[in-house]
N, C-alpha and C positions, 0 to 999 in steps of 0.2 A: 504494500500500500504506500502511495505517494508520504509523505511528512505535513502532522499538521504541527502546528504552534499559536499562538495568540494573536497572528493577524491571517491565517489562513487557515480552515480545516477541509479534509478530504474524507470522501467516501466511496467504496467503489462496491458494484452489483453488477453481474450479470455483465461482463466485460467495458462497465461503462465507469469514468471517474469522472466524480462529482467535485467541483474546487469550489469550495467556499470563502468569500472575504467575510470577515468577523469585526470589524473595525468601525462596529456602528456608530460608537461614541462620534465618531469625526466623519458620518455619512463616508465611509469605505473609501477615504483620502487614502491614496497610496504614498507610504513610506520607503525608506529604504529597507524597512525591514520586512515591509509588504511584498516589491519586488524579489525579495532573496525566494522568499515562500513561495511565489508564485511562478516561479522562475524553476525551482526545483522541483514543484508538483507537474508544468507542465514538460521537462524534463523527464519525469517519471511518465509520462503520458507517452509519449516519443519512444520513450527506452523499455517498457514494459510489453514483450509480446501479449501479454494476456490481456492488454486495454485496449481494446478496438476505439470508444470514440470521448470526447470530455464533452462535459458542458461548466460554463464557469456563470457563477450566480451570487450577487449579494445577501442575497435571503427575500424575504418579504417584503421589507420595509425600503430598500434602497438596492441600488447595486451598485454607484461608483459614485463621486464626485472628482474625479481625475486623480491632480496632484497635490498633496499637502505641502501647500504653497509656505508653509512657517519650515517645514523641518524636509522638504523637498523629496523626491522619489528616490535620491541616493543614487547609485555608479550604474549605469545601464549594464546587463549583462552580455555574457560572450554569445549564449546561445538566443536569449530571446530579448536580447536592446533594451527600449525604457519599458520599465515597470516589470520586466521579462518576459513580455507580451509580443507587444508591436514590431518587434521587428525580428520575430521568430519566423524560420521556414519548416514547415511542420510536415506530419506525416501523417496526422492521424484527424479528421473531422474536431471541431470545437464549436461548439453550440452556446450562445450565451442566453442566459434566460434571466429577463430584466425585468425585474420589479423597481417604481419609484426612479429615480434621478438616475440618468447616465450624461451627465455633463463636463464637457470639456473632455481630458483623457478618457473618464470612464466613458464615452461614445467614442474615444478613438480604440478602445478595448473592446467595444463591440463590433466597430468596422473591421478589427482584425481578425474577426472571429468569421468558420464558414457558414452559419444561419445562426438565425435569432429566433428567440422566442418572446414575446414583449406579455404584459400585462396591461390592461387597459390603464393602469394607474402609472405607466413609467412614463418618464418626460424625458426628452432625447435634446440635445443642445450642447453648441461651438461657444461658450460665452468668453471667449477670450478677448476679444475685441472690447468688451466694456471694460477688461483691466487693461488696456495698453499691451495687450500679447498678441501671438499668434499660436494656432495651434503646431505644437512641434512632435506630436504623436502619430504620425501618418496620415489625418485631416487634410492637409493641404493637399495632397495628393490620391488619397482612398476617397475622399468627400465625393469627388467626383465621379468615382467610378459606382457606387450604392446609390449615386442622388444622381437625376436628371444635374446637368450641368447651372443650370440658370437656379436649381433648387440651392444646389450645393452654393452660391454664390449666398443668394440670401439666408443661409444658416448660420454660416460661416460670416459674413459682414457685418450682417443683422445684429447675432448673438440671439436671435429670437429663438422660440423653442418648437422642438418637431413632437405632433403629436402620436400616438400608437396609430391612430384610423390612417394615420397621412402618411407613416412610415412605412406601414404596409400597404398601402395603395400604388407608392413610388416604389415598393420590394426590399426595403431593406430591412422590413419583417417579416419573418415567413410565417407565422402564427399570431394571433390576437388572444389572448383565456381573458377570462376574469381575475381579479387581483387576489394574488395570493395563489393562481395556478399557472406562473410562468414553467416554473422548476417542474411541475406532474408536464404540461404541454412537452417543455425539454426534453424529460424521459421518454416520454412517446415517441418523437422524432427522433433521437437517440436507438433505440430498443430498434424501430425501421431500419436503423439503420447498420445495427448492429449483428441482424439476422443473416446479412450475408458477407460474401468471403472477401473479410479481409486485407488479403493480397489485393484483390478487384478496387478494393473502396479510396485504399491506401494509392494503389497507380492514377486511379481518377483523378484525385484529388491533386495529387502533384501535378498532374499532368496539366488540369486547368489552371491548376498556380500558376505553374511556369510560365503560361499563355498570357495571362493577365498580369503577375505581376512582374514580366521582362522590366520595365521600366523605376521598377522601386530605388535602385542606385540613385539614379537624375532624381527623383523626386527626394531621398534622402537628403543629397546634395541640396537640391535645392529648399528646403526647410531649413536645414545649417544657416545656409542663405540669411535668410528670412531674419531666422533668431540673433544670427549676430545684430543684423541692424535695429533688433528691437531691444537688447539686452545694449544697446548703446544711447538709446533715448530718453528725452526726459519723459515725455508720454507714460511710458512706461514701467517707470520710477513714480509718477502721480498714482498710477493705476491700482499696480501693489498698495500702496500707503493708503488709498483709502478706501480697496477692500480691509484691511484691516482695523481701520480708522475708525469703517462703517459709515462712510460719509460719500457725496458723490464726489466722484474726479471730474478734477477741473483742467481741461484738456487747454495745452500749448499749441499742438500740431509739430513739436520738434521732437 
């Protein structure tokens, strides 16, 4: 069985592993010590013949709120980048099933997963642009390929938020449950998926990766991009300070 600890727990049934984030207190902000777990569970996904598919889930109440902006995501790892997610090349299906908030990275933790499962109560959203950021978790470049292009523009500038009916009407939910049945819908599609041969499931899966995501290098690149020039601004020095501040920012344009 994969490793849990006090910001991630695992369960596995029936060839499927279950990754939980536990870090309600902080709406499931990923830590450095969140990435380490997370990082090493989906690692056990990858490296486990007996695991055919994962699905990764906050619980009920939430599933991400990206990055703990105070105490930061910590060192990207070797195998799966920020958070030990995003910039994973995987082998095995990863299904997220989202109750409550997936905003900022926790929606870039979604986009990098292969289907979704949503709950009528999860709320989907880029809000980096109201702090003076950009998103640096695959967003800049996945946004577009799960959203019509003109969609992914206004998520992403806007900061406005995407709803379950609207996410899965543009496909970047494969399922809608009622609140509180993302995690059973997950299994289900899970279990579909787990019925057949592995070997088969496993080549598919790379096989459209490799198709789609030829281009992740340039978009990596170009994110680096991005963040240098915002990790150089005042903007984005206002931004920080008074999400923390609790007060609105008061934009320069420098």
């Amino acid at each position: 069985m994969a490793p849990s600890n006090n910001r991630v727990q695992t369960n596995v049934e029936d060839h499927i592993l279950v990754i939980t984030m536990v870090r309600h207190e902080k709406r499931n902000a990923i830590d450095g010590e969140m990435t380490q777990a997370l990082d090493a569970a989906l690692n056990q996904l990858d490296d486990d013949p007996d695991l055919w598919v994962g699905i990764i889930t906050g619980g009920t109440e939430m599933f991400c709120a990206g990055t703990d902006m105070a105490a930061t995501s910590g060192t990207p790892t070797e195998r799966g980048g920020v958070y030990g997610v995003v910039g994973r090349t995987r082998k095995k299906p990863l299904i997220a099933a989202v109750e409550g908030v997936a905003f900022g990275g926790g929606f870039e933790v979604v986009m990098a997963c292969d289907m979704v499962v949503a709950a009528e109560n999860a709320r989907f959203g880029l809000p980096e642009v109201k702090r003076g950021l950009v998103p640096t978790s695959g967003a800049i470049f996945r946004a577009g390929r799960v959203l019509p292009l003109n969609v992914a523009k206004q998520v992403m500038l806007s900061g406005a938020e995407l709803s379950p009916s609207d996410a899965h009407r543009l496909g970047v939910v494969n399922e809608v449950t009622a609140p509180g049945e993302a995690l059973a819908g997950a299994h289900r599609l899970a279990a579909l998926i787990a019925a057949n041969a592995p070997v088969a499931v496993q080549q598919s899966l790379q096989a459209i990766d490799e198709l789609h995501s030829a281009n992740d290098d340039e978009g990596w690149a170009i994110t680096t991009k991005a963040r240098k020039v915002i990790a150089e601004s005042e903007d984005a020095k206002e931004g920080v300070a008074a999400f923390f501040e609790k007060r609105p920012p008061v934009w320069t344009g420098k």
